[in-house]
C-alpha positions in Angstrom: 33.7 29.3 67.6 35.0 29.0 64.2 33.6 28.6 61.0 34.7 26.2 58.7 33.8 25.7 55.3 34.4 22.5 53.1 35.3 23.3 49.6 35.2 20.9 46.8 37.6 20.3 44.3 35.6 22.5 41.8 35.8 25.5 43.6 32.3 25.7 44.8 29.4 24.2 46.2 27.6 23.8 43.1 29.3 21.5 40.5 28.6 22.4 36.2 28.9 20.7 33.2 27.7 17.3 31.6 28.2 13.8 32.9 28.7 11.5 30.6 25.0 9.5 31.0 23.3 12.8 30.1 25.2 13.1 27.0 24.8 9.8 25.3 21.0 10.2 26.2 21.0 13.2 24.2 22.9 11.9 21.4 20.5 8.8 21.8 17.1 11.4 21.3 19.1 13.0 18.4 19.9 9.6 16.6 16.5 8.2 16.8 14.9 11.8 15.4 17.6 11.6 12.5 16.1 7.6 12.1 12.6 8.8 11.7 13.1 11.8 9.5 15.3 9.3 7.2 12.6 7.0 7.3 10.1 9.9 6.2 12.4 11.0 3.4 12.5 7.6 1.8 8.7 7.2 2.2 8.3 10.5 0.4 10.9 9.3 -2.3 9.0 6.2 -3.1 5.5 7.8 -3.5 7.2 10.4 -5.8 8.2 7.9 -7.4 4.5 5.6 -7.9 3.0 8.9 -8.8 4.9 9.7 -11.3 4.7 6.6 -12.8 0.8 6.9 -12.7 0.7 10.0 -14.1 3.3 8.6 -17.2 0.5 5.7 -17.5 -2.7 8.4 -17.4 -0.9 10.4 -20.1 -0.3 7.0 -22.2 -4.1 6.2 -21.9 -5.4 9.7 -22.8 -2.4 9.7 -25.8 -3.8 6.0 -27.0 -7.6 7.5 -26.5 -7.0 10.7 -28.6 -5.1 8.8 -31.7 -7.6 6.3 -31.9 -10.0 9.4 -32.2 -7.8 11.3 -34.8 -8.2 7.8 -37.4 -12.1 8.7 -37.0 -15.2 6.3 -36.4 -14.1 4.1 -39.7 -10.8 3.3 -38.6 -11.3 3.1 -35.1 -9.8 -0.6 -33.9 -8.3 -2.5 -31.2 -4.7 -2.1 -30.5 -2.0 -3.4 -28.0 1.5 -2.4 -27.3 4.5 -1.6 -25.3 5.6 2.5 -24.4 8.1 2.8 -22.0 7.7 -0.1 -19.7 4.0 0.2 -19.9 1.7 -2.6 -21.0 -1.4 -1.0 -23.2 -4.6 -2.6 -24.4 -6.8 -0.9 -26.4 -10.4 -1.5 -27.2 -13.4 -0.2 -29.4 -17.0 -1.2 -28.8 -20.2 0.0 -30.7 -22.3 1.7 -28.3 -25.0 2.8 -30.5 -25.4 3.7 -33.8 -22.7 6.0 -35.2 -21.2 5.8 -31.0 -18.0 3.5 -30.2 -16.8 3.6 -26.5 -12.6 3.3 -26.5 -11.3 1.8 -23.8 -7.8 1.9 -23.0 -6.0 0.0 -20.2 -2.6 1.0 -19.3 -0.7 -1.8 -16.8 2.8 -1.8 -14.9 4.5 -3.3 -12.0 6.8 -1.3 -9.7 9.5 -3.0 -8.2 8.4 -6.0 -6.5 4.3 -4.7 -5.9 2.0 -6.7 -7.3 1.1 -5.1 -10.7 -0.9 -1.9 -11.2 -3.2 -0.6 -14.0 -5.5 2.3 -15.0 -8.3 2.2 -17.4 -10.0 5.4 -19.2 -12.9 5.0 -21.5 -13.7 8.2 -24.6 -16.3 7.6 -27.6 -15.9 8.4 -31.1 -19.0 9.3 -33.3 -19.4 8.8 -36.7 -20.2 12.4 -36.9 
């Protein structure tokens, strides 16, 4: 009896390489990772961007808070202004004798967010 083997086009039993399907499933896996890490990246980007924009507001409060100190107790007064985009309010209350609280309020809006603000309080004696 003879043998007879059947051989395939490819030259062996076992065929290699890619089909088609299983490379646009990969590229499919790849494009969908590349989506979410863009996503990420922007995410990061904006949030960069709010806190530095908070910090430029905390820095114009304690700025605001240390000039109204400088004038001393006598000439501490209320004050309101624009620095940079930022919205500032300024205001001195008598605590207690020879004591005034500043309070300065810092406000801004970024982009199309509803409107943010940050408010830091210092005193001023009259000593």
């Amino acid at each position: 009896m003879t043998e007879r083997r059947m051989h395939t086009a490819s030259g062996g039993g076992r065929e290699r390489g890619v089909t088609l399907i299983e490379l646009m499933v990969a590229l499919l896996v790849i494009a969908v990772g590349i989506m979410a890490l863009s996503g990420v990246q922007t995410r990061s980007s904006n949030d960069v961007y709010a806190t530095g924009r908070q910090t430029r507001a905390l820095s114009l409060a304690q700025e605001k808070i240390e000039e109204t100190r400088a004038g001393g107790f006598a000439a501490a007064a209320a004050d309101t202004g624009t620095s940079d985009g930022f919205d500032y309010i300024t205001q001195v209350d008598s605590v207690n004798v020879g004591l005034r609280q500043i309070t300065v309020t810092v406000s801004w809006t970024e982009g199309t967010a509803s409107p943010r603000s940050i408010t830091l309080d210092g005193l001023v004696s009259a000593r």
